[in-house]
ZASELUM-827922 format. One record per atom (N, C-alpha, C): residue in one letter; x, y, z. Coordinates in steps of 0.02 Angstrom, whole numbers, padded with zeros to 5 digits, always signed. Layout:
aXYZ/...
***
This chain:
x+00042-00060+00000/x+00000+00000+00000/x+00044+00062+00000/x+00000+00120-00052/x+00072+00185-00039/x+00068+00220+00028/x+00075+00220+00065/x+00080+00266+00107/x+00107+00362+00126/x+00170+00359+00064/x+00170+00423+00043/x+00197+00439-00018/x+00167+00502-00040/x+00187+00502-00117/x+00195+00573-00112/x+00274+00586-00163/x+00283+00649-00167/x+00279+00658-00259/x+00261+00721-00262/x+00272+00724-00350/x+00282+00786-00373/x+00353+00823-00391/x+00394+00860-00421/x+00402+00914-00361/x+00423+00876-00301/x+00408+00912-00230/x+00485+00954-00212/x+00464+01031-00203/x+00506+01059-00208/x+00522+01103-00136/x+00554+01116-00103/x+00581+01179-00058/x+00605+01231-00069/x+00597+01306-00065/x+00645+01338-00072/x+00653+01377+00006/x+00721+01418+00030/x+00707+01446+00072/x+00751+01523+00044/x+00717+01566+00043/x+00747+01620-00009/x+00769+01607-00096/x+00852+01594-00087/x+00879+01584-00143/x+00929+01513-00133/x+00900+01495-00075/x+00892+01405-00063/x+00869+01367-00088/x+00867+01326-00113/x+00837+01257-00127/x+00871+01211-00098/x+00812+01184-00039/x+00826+01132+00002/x+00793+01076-00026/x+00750+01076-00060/x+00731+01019-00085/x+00716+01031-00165/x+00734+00982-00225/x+00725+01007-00300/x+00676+00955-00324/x+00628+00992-00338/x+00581+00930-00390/x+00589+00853-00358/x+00568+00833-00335/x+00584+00746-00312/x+00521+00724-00307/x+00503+00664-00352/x+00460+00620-00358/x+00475+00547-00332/x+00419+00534-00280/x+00458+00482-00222/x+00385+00457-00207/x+00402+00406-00206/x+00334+00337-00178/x+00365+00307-00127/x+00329+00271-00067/x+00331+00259-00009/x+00284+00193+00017/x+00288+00124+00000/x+00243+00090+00016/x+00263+00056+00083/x+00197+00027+00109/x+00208+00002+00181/x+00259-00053+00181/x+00299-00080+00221/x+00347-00128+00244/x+00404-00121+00281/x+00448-00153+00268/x+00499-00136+00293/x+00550-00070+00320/x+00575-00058+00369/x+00615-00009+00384/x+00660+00027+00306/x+00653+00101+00315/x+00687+00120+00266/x+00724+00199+00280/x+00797+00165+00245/x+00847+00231+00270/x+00829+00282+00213/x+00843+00311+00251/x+00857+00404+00215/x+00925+00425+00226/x+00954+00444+00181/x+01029+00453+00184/x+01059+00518+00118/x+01103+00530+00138/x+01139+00583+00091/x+01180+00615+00150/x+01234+00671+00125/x+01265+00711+00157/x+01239+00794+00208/x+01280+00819+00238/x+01225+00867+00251/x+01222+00911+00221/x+01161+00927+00219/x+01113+00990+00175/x+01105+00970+00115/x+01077+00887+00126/x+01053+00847+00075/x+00992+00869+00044/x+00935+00873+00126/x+00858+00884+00079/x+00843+00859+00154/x+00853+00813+00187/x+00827+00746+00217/x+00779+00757+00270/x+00815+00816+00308/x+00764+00854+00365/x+00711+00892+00346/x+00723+00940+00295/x+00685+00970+00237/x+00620+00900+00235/x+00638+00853+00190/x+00585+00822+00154/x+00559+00794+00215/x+00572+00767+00281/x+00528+00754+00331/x+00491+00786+00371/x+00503+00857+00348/x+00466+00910+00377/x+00393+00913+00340/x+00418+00926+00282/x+00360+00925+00205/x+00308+00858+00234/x+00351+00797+00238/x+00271+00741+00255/x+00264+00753+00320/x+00276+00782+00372/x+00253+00802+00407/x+00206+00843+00417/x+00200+00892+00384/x+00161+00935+00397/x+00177+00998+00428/x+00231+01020+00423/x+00261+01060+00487/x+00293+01106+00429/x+00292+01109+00369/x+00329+01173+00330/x+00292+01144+00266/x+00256+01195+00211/x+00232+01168+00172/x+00270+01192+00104/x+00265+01156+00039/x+00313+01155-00017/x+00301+01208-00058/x+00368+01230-00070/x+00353+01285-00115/x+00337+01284-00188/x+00323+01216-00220/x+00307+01197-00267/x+00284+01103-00271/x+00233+01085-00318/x+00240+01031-00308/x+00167+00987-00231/x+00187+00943-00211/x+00142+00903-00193/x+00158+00842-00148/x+00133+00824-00059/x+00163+00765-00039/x+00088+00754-00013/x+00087+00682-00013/x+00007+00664+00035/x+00045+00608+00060/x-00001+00600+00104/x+00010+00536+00164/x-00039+00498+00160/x-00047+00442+00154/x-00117+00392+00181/x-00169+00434+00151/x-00159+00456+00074/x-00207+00480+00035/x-00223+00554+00052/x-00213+00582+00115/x-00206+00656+00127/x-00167+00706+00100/x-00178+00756+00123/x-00116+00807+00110/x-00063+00823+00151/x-00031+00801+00178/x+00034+00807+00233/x-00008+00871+00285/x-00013+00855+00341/x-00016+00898+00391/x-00111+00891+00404/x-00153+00859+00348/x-00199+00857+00366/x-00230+00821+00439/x-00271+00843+00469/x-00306+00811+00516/x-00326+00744+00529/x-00359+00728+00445/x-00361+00651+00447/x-00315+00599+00468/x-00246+00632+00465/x-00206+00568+00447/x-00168+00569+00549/x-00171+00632+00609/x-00150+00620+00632/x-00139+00570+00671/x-00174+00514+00662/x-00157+00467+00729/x-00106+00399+00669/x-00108+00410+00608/x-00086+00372+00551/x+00007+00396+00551/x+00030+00439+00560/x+00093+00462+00556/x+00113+00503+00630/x+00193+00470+00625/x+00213+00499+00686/x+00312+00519+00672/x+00313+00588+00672/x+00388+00610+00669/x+00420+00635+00720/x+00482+00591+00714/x+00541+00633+00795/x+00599+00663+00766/x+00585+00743+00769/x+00616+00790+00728/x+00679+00741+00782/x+00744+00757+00748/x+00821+00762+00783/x+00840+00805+00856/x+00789+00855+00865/x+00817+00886+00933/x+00766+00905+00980/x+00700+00855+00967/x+00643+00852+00996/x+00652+00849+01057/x+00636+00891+01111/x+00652+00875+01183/x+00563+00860+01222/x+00565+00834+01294/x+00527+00842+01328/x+00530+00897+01381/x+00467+00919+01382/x+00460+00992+01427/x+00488+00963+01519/x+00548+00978+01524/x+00570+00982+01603/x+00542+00987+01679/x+00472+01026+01642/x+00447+01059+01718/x+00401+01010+01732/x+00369+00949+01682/x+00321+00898+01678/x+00333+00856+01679/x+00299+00800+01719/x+00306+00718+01721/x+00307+00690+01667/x+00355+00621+01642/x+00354+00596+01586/x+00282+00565+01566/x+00245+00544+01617/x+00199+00524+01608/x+00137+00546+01591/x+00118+00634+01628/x+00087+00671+01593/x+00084+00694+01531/x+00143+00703+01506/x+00169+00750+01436/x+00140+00689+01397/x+00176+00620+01394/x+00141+00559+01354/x+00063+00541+01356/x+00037+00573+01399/x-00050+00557+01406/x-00050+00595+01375/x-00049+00674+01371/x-00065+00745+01333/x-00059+00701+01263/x+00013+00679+01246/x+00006+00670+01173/x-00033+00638+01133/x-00033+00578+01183/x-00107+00515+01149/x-00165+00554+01154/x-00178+00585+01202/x-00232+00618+01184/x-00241+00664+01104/x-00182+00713+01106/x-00207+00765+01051/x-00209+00702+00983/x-00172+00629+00974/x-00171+00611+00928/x-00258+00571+00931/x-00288+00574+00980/x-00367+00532+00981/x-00336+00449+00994/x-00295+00445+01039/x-00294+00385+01036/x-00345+00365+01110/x-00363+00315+01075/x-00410+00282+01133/x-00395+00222+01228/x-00412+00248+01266/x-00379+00224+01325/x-00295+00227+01311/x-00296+00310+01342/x-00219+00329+01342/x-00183+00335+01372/x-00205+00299+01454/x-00165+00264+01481/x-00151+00214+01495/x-00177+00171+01464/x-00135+00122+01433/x-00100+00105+01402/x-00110+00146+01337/x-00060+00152+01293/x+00022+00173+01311/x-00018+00208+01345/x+00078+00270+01374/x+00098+00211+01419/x+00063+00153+01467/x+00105+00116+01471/x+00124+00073+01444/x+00103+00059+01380/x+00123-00001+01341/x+00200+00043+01300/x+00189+00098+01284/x+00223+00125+01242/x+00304+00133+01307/x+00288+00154+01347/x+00355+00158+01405/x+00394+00064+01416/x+00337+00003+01427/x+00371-00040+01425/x+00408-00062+01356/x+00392-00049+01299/x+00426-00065+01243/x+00483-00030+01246/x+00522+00032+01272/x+00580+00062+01280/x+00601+00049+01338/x+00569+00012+01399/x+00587-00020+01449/x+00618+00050+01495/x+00535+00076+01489/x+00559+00154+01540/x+00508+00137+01586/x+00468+00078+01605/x+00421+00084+01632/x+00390+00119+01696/x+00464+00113+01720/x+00449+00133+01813/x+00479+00211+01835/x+00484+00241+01734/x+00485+00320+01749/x+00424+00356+01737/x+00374+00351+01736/x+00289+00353+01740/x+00302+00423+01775/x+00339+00428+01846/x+00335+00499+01873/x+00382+00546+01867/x+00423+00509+01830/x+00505+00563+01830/x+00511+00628+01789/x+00551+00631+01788/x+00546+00720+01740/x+00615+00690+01693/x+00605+00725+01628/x+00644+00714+01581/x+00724+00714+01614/x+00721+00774+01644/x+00798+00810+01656/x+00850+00736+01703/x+00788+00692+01747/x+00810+00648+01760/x+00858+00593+01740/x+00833+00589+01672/x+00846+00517+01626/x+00936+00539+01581/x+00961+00484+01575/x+00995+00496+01553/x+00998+00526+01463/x+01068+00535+01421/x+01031+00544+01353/x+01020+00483+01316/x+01025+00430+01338/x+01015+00373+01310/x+00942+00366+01319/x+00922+00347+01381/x+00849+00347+01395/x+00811+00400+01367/x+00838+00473+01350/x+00800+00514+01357/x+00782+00501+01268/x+00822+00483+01214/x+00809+00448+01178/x+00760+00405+01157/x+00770+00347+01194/x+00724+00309+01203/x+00621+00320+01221/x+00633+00374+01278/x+00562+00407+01308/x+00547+00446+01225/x+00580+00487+01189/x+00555+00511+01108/x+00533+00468+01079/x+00561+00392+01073/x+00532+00352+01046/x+00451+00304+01056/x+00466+00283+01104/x+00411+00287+01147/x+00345+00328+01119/x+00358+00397+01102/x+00307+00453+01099/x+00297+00453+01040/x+00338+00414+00987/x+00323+00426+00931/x+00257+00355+00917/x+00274+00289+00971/x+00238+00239+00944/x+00155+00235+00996/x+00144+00283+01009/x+00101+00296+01028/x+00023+00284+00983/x-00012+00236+01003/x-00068+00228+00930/x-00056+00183+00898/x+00013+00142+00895/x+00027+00107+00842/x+00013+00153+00758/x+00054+00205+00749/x+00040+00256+00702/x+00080+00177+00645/x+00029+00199+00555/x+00060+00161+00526/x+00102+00200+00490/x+00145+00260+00503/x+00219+00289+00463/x+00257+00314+00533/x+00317+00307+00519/x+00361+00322+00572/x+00408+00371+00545/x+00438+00440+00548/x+00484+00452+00529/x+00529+00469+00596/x+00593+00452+00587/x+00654+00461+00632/x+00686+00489+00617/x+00734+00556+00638/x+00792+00593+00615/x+00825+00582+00656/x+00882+00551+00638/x+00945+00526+00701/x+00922+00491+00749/x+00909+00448+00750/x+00866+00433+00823/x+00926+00397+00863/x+00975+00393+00845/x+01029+00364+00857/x+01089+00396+00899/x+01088+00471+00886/x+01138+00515+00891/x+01156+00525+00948/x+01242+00505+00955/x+01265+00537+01012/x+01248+00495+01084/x+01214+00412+01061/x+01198+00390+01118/x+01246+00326+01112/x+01241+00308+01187/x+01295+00240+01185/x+01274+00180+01150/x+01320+00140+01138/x+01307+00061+01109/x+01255+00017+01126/x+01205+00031+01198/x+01169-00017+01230/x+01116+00020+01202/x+01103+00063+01205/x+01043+00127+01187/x+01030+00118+01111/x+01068+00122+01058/x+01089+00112+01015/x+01049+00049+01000/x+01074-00009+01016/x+01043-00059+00995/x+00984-00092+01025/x+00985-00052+01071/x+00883-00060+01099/x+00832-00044+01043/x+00873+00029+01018/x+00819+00059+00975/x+00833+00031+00907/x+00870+00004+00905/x+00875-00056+00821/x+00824-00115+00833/x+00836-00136+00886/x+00776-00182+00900/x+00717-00189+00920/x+00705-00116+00943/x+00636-00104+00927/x+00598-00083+00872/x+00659-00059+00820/x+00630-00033+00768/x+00605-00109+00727/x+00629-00146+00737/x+00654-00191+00685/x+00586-00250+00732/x+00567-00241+00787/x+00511-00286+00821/x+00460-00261+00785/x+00459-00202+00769/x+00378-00150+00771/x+00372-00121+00701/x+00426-00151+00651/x+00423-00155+00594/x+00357-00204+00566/x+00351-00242+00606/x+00275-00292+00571/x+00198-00232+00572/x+00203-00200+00592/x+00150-00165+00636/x+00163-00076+00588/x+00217-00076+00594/x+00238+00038+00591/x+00278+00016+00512/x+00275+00062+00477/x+00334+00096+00432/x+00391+00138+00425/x+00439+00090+00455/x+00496+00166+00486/x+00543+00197+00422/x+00526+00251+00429/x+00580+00302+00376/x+00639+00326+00435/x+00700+00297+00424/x+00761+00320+00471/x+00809+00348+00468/x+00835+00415+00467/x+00871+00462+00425/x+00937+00465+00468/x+01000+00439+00448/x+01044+00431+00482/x+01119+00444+00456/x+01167+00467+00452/x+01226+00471+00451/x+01264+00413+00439/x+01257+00373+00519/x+01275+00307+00522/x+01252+00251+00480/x+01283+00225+00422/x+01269+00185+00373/x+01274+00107+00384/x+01318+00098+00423/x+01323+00046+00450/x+01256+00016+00511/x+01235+00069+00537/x+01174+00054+00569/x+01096+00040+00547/x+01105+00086+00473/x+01051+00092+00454/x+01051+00024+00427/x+01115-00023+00373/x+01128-00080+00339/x+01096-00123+00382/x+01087-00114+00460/x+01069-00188+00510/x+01005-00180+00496/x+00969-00133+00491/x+00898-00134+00512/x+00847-00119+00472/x+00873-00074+00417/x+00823-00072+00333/x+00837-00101+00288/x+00796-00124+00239/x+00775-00166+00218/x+00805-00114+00110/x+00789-00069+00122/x+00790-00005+00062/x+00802+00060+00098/x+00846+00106+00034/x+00862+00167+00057/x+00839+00210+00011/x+00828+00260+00047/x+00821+00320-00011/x+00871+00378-00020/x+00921+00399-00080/x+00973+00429-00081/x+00957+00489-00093/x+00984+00556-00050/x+00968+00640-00084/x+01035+00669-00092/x+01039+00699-00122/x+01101+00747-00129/x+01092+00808-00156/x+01101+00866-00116/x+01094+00933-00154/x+01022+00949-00145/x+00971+00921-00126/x+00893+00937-00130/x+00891+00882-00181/x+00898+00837-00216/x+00874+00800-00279/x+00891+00721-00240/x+00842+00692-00277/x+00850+00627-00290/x+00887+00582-00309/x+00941+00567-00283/x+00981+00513-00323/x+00933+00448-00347/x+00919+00405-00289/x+00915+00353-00319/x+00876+00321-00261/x+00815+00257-00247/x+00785+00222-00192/x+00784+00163-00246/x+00813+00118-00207/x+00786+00045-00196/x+00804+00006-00143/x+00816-00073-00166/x+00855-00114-00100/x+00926-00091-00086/x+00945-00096-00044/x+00987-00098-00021/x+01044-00161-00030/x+01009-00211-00035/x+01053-00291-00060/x+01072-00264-00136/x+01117-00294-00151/x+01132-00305-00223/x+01100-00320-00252/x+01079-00296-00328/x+01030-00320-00366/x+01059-00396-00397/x+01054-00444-00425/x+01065-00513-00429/x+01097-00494-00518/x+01144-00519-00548/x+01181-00510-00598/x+01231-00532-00627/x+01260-00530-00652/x+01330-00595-00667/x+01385-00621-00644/x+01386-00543-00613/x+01430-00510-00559/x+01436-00516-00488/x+01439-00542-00447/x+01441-00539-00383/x+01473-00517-00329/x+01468-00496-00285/x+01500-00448-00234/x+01488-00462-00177/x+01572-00455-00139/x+01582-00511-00082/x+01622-00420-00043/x+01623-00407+00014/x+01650-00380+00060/x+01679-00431+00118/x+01728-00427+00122/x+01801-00457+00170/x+01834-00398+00211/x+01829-00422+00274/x+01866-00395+00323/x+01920-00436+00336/x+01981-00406+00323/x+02050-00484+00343/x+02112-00432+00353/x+02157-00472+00365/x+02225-00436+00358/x+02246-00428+00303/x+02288-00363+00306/x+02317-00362+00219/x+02360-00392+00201/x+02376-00436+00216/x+02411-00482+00165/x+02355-00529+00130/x+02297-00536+00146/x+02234-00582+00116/x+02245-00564+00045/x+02255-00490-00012/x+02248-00493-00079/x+02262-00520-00106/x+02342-00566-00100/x+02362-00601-00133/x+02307-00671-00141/x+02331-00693-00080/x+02278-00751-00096/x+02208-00763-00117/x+02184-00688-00100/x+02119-00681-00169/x+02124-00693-00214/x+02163-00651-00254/x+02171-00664-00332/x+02201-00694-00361/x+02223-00776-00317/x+02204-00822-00346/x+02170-00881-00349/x+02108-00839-00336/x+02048-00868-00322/x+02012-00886-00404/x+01991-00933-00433/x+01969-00937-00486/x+01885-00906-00496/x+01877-00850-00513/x+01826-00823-00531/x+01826-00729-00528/x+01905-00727-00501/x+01888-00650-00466/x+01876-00605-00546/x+01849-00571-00539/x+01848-00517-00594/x+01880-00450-00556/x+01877-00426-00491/x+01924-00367-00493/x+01917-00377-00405/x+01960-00354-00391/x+01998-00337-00306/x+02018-00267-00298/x+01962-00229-00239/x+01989-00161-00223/x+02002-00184-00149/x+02022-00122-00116/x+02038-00130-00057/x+02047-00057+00003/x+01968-00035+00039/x+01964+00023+00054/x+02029+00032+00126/x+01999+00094+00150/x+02042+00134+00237/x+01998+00076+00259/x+01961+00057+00276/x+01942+00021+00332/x+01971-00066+00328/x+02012-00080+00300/x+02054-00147+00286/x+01999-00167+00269/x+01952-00177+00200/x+01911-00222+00225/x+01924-00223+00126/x+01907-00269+00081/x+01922-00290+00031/x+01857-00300-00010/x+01846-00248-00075/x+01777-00263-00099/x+01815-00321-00166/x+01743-00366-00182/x+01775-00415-00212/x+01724-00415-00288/x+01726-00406-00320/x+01692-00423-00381/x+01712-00493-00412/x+01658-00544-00402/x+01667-00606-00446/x+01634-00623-00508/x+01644-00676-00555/x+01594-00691-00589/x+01543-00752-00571/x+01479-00734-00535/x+01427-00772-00512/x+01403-00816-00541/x+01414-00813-00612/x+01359-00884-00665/x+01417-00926-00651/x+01483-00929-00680/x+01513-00971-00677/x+01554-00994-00628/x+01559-00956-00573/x+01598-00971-00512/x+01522-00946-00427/x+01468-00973-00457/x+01443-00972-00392/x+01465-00965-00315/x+01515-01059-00323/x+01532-01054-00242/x+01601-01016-00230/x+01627-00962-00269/x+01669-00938-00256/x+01701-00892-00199/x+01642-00884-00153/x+01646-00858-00085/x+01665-00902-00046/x+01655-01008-00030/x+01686-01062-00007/x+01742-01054-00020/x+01773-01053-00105/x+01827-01072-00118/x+01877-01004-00106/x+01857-00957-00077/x+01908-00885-00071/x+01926-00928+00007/x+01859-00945+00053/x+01862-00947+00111/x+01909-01016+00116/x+01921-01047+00089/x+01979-01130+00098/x+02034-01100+00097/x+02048-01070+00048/x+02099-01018+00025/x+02154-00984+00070/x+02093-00953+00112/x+02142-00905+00155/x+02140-00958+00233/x+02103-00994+00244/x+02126-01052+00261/x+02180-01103+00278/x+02198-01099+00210/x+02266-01137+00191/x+02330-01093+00218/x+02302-01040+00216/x+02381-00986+00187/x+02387-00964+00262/x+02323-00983+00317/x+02345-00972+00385/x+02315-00885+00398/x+02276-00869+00352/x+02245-00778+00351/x+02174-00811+00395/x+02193-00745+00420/x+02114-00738+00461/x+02082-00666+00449/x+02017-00684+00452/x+01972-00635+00429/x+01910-00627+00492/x+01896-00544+00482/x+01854-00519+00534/x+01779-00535+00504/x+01729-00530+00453/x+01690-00539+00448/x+01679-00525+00366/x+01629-00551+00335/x+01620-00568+00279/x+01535-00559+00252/x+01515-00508+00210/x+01479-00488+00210/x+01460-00510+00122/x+01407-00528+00105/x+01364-00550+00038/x+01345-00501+00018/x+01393-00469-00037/x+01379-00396-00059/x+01417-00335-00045/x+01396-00263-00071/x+01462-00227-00052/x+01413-00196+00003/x+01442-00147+00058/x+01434-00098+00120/x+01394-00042+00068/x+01315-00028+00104/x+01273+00019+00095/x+01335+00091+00086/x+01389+00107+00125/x+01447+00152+00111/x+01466+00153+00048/x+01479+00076+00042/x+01531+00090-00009/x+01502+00087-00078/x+01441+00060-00073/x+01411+00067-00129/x+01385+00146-00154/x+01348+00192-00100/x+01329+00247-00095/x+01409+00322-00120/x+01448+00279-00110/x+01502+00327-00112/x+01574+00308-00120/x+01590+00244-00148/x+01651+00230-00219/x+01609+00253-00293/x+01581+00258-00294/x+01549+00304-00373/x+01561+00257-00429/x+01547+00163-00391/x+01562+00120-00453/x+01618+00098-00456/x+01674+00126-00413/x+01753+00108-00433/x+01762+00044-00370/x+01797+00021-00387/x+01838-00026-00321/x+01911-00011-00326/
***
């Protein structure tokens, strides 16, 4: 089902253009990154389906609405990047207020269902200023799944918090993916690779490019290797390689030929095996990075 559709959707802010013409479809499923550099578009265009700044040319609807309409509030839910909770109020009040303005029904219940899924349960009376920034993280999230809304957008939801925090909220995204549609706008590429499914690329205000994120299937195949550098050698002479790069992060992109050397990811792995190389991890395909930004080269 589409859930949002943009068509020749534009921003300007003066003699800005934050966002250029971009025609973009949005159907329900799986988690999906949003990515580009900054002063891509990215915050821009989640503002636009939000509802919260409207386009200076062009057109976005949500769940058949017009972004920001009434109909759709209990259907979409966005956590701008520097969204705070009001200090002087209980976490637990501010989260009733919200279910309420969205019409959600028995809303306290909800606010506690929504606090045990971030496993804040037994801060019901605390005040934001309390929580740490990990938790305090977490309590935004929380507020966003309020309703079981079916679009999610996230800006950073990640940022600046530790490793445990971090991967709470990967795994909640990724539990409540059967249920929500998360759009996840992140920097961190490597984070987004664990947990979406498709990305959508901006650069400059424009559209690069949305699809999967996996490799598309082709003659060609592509293997990422983490190993020591001495592993190249014994790659290439691996029977099938068609080309060997090798980025800063020691890690080795591999282009094979797939029709005729299928198991050629076994036979790399006997290989270095033999020769006594050890390798950190091994990935089916190239890094959402490196695909987004070697420009084709290895």
């Amino acid at each position: 089902m589409e859930l949002i559709k943009c068509e020749k959707l534009s921003k300007r802010y003066s003699k800005l253009r934050a966002l250029d013409n971009v025609d973009l479809s949005i159907d329900s499923g799986k988690p999906i990154a949003l990515v580009g550099p900054n002063g891509a578009g990215k915050t821009t265009l989640m503002s636009l389906i939000g509802g919260f700044i409207r386009p200076s040319t062009g057109s976005v609807t949500v769940c058949g609405a017009p972004a920001g309409h009434s109909s759709i509030k209990s259907k979409l839910s966005v956590l701008p990047q520097d969204a705070q909770f009001d200090p002087n109020f209980s976490i637990g009040s501010q989260l009733t207020l919200y279910a309420n303005l969205r019409g959600v029904k028995n809303a306290d219940h909800e606010v506690t269902r929504a606090l045990e899924l971030v496993q804040l349960q037994d801060r019901f009376k605390s005040k934001s200023t309390e929580l740490s920034h990990g938790m305090g993280k977490r309590l935004l999230i929380a507020q966003t799944l309020l309703g079981n809304p079916e679009i999610i957008l996230l800006d950073e939801p990640t940022a600046g918090i530790d490793p445990p925090n971090a991967k709470l909220i990967r795994d909640l995204i990724a539990a409540e993916s059967s249920n929500t549609t998360f759009v996840v706008s992140s920097h961190n590429l490597d984070e987004l690779e664990k947990v979406c499914d498709t990305v959508i690329h901006l650069a400059d205000g424009k559209l690069v490019s949305q699809g999967s994120i996996a490799d598309e299937e082709s003659e060609q195949g592509f293997l990422t290797l983490q190993a020591d550098f001495d592993a190249g050698q014994t790659i290439e002479s691996v029977a099938g390689l068609i080309r060997l790069g090798q980025n800063q992060h020691n890690e080795f992109i591999i282009e094979f030929d797939a029709i005729n050397h299928p198991q050629f990811h076994i036979a790399m792995l006997q290989k270095l095996a033999d020769n006594n190389i050890r390798y950190k991890r091994l990935i089916n395909g190239r890094t959402l990075e490196e695909k987004m930004y070697s420009q084709g080269k290895l």
